[in-house]
N, C-alpha and C positions, 0 to 999 in steps of 0.2 A: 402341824408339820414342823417347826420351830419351836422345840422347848426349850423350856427354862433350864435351868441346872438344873440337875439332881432329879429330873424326872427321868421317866422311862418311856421309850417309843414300845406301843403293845402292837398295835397292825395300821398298814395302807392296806389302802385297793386298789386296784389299775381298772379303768375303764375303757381301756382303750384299744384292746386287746385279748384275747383266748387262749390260755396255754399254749407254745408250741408256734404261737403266729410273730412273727416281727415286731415289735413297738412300733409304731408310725402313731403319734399324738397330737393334736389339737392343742396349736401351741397356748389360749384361752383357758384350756380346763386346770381344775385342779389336778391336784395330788395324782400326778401325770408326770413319770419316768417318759423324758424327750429322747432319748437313743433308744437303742435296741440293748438290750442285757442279758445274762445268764443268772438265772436262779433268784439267790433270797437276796432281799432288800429293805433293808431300815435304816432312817435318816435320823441324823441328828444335828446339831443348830449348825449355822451359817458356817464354814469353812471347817469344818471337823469332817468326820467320815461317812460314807455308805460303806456296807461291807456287801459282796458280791459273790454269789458262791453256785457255783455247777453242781445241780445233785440229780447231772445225766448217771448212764452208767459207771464214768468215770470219775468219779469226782475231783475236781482241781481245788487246790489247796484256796481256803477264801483269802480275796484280795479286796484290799483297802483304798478306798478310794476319796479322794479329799472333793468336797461339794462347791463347785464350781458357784454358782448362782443361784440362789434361793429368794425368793419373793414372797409376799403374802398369801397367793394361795398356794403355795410349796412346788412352784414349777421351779425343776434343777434339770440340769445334763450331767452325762457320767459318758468318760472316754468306754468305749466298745467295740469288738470287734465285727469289724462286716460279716455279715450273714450267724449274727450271734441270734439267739430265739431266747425269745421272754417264755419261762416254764412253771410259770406262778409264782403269786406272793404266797408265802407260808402267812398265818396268823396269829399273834401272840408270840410272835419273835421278836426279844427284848432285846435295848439296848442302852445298859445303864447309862446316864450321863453326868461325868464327875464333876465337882464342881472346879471350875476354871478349865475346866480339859474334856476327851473325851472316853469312850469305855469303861469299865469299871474302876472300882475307886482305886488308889493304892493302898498299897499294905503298909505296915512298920515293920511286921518280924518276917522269917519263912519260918516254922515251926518245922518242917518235912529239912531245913538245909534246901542244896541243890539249888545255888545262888551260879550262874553260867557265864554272867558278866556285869563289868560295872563302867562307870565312866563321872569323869568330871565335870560340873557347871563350867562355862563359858570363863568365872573366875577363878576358879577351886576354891572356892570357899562354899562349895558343897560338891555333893554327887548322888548319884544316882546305882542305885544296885537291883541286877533282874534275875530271875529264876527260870529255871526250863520251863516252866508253866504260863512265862508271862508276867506273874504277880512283879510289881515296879516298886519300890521303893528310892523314897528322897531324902537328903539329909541337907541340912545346914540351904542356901539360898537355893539349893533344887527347887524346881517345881514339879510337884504333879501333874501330870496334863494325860491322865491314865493308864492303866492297864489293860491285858487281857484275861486276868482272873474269872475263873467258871467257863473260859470258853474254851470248847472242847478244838484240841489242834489236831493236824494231820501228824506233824513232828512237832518237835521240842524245839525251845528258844534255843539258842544258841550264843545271839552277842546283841549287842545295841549302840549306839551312835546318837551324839546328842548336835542337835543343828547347833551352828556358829552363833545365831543370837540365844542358844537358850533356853529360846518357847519353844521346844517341840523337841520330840526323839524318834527314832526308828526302831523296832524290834525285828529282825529278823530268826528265820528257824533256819534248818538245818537242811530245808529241799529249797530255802529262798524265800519260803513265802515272806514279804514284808511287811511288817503295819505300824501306820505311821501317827501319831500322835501330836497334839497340839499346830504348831506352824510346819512340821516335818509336812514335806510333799509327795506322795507317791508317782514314783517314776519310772517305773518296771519292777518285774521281779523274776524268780526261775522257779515260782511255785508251780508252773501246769509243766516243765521239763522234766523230762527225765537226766539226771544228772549220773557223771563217773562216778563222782565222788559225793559226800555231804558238807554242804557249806557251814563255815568251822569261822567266819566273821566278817565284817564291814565297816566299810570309812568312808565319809563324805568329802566331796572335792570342794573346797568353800569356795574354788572361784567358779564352778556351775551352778553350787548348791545340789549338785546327782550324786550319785555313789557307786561303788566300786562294792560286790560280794567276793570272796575267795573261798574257795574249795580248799581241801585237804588237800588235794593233790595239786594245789596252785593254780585252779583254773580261775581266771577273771572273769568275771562278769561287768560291764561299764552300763549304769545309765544316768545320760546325760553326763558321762564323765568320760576322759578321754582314756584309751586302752594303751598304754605302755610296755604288754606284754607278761607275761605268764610263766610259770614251771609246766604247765599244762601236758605239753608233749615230751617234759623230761622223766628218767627216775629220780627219783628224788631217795635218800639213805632212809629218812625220816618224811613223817608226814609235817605238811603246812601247820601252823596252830593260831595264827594270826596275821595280819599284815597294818602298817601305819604307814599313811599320806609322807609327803615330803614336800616344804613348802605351801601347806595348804592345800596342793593337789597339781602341785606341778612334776610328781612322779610316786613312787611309794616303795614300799618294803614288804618283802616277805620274809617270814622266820619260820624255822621248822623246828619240832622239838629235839633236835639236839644242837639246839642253840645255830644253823645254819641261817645266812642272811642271805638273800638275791633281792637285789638291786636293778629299777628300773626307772629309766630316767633319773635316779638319786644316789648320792657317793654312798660309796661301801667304804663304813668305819674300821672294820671289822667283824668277828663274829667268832663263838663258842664253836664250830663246826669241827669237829676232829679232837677236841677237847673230851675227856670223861668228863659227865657230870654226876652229881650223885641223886638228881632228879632234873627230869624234864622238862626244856623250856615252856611254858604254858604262853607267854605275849610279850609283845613289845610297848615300847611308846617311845617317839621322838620326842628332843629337846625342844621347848618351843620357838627357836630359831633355827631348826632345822641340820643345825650342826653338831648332830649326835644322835645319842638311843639308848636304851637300856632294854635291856632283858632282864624278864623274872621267870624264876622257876619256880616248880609246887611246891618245894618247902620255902618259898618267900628269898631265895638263893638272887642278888641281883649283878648284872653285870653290865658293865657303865662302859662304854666308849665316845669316848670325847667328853665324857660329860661328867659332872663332878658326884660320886658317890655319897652318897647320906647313911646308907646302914642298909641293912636286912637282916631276917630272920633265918635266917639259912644255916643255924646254928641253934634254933629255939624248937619245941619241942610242940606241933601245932596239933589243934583238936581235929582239923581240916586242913585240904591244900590248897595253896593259893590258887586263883583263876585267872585273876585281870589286875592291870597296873594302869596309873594313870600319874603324868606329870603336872607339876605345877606351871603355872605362871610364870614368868622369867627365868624357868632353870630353878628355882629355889627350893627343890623338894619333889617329894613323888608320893606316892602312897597305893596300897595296893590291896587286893580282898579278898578272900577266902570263901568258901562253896558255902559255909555258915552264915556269910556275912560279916564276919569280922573282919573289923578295918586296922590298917597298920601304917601311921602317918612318919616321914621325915625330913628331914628340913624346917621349911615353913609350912608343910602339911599339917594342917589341924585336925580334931577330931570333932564331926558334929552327930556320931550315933552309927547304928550299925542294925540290920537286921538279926543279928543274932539273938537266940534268946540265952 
């Protein structure tokens, strides 16, 4: 019930229970799910995932769950909700285990494009780049700590968020569902909601360590993170396209693609709002002292408030349009990346590789 790397979990069995009946387990036995659960389940090593998935009539989007306690004979608990019902283990439900991480392996290239978001190591002296599919890629001191590759979604990635130390990332889609990777912690999500709008990206609070989802239309989402407040119940000209922490998570930013800015809990620099652009905000990213931001646009177009300018491509002639931006380290740079995965570094932004082929 503890594998090695690079193995594959093929089947559990429950003994403990009949389709359809409650879990209640015998805390002695083995390979014995201690809560109640819904649907398919397979473990993998110590502090990594189960994935948990409803395949009642309705199906809820599968949710990720990090393994609390694991022993020698594979007794673990998984949070669950009262009067959930255990609906059997399916068999020969696999789940790759990569090595140092978990899910499937990562990629190097995207051959299809369709690169959704990217985000930088804790130093920028790498980063990371994901696909609507999930496929992950690392560059430069990234790590791998898995993908979702082959696994089949409800919806499509959307964005991803890498923890404050590092080891671990988040991927989220587009109805919320989350899945969490390496130290990343699952901590709710809005995959079994019915949502207004489809959620378009996420930021982690480093001083909870929980997260914050955002909607198109500016709804928040908070868990374990505190709620500052929304566009939610406003019109908005333009849809949300991103939003970025402030201070770590002591308020945050919304942007809409016509470069508008709403401010909560955190000063308003500025913003492109009423401005022509000659393409679409696509993301932000704050200065890393909090006193500032940049917007980029899909032709790689950037605009800097308060914060010192290094270049863009907003003038060059791109195979793809940009998706996601990420700043450096004290201010010294930014860099940003395209649906192909081309990277575009400046300042002291390095280049350590690029999913494109």
């Amino acid at each position: 019930v503890a594998p090695n790397s690079g193995d594959l979990i093929v089947s559990l069995t429950n003994s403990a229970s009949s389709p359809g009946e409650n879990v209640v387990t015998d805390p002695t036995a083995s390979n014995i799910i201690s809560t109640p659960i819904v649907g398919l389940a397979s473990f993998s090593p110590n502090g990594q995932q189960v994935i948990v998935e409803n395949s009642g009539p309705a199906p809820l989007y599968p949710n990720v769950f990090t393994i609390e306690n694991i022993n020698g004979t594979g007794q673990t608990s998984l949070p669950a909700a009262t009067g959930d019902r255990f609906i059997g283990w399916t068999a020969n439900y696999q789940i790759p285990v990569a090595p140092g991480g978990n899910g499937a392996p990562c990629t190097s290239v995207f051959p299809a494009g369709g690169v959704v978001a990217a985000s930088n190591s804790p130093s920028g002296n790498g980063y990371y780049e994901v696909d609507s599919k999930g496929d992950v890629a690392a560059f430069g001191d990234a790590a791998c700590y898995g993908s979702l590759a082959g696994t089949a979604l409800n919806k499509p990635i959307v964005g991803m968020a890498v923890t404050p130390d590092g080891k671990g990332y988040y991927l989220v889609a587009s109805d919320g569902g989350i899945f969490s990777f390496g130290d990343a912690k699952f901590q709710g999500s809005t995959g079994a909601m019915t949502l207004n709008k489809p959620i378009v990206g996420m930021s982690i609070d480093q001083n909870t360590g929980g997260y914050w989802l955002v909607a198109s239309d500016g709804g928040i989402f908070s868990f374990n993170a505190p709620f500052y407040g929304s566009t939610g119940a406003m019109t908005l000209n333009k849809p949300i396209v991103a939003m970025a922490p402030y201070n770590n998570g002591q308020g945050y930013w919304l942007v809409a693609s016509d470069g508008g800015i709403f401010s909560f809990n955190a000063p308003f620099y500025g913003s492109m709002g009423g401005t022509p652009l000659n393409k679409p905000v696509v993301g932000m990213a704050p200065s890393a002292d909090g006193k500032g931001y940049y917007l980029v646009a899909s032709d790689g177009g950037v605009f800097s408030f308060n914060v010192p300018f290094y270049g863009s491509t907003g003038n060059i002639v791109l195979n793809k349009p940009i998706v996601a931006m990420a700043v450096m380290p004290g201010n010294g740079g930014y860099r940003f990346m395209a649906s192909d995965g081309g990277v575009f570094d400046y300042g002291t932004a390095q280049f350590y590789g690029s999913g494109a082929l």
